[in-house]
C-alpha positions in Angstrom: -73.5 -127.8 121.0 -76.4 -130.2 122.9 -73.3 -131.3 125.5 -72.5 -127.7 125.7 -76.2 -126.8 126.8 -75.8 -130.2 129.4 -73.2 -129.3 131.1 -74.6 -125.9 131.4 -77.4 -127.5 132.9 -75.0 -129.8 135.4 -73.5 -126.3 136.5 -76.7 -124.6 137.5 -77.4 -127.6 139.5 -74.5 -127.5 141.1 -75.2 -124.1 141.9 -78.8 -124.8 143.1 -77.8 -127.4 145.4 -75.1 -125.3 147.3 -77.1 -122.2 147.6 -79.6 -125.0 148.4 -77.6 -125.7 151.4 -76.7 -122.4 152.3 -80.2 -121.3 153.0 -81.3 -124.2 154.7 -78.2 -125.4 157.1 -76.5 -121.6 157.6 -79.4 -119.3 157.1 -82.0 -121.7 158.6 -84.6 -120.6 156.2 -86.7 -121.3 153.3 -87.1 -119.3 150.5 -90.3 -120.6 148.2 -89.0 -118.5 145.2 -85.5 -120.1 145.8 -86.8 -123.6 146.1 -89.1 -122.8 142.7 -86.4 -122.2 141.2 -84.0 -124.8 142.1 -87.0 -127.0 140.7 -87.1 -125.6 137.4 -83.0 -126.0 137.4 -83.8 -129.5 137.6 -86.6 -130.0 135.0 -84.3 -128.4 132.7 -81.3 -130.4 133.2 -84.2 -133.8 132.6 -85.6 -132.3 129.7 -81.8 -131.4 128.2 -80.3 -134.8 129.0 -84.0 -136.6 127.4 -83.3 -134.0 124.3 -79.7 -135.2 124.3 -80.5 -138.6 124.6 -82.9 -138.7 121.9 -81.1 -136.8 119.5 -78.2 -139.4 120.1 -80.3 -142.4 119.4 -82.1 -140.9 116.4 -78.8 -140.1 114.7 -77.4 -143.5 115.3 -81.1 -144.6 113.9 -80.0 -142.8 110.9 -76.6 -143.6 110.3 -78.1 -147.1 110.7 -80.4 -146.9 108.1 -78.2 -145.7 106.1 -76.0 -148.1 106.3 -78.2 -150.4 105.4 -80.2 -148.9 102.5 -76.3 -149.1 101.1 -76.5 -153.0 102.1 -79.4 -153.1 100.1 -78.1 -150.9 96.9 -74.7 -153.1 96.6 -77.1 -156.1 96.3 
């Protein structure tokens, strides 16, 4: 479910940085509304793929514990 909400995230910046470069290179503009939210696209995708990354490690922290409170029990 986590890699489901990442990629979602990797889409909507995708999508930010081509209407990114539509309004700057064809339209010659700026739009601060645009841009604001093209920036929160991005802190969203960081604060996903942190989430994501964290949740990996502390699972593998738990399966590692594990493991070794069983270590401990068979000796």
């Amino acid at each position: 479910m986590l890699y489901m909400i990442v990629l979602l995230s990797v889409t909507a910046n995708l999508g930010s940085i081509y209407l990114g470069y539509i309004l700057v290179y064809v339209l010659h503009d700026l739009c601060i509304v645009c841009l604001i939210v093209y920036i929160i696209n991005f802190l969203l995708l960081i604060c996903n793929l942190v989430m994501c990354q964290r949740l990996a490690l502390g699972s593998s922290k738990c399966s590692a514990d594990a493991l070794n409170a069983q270590k401990l029990k068979s000796n």
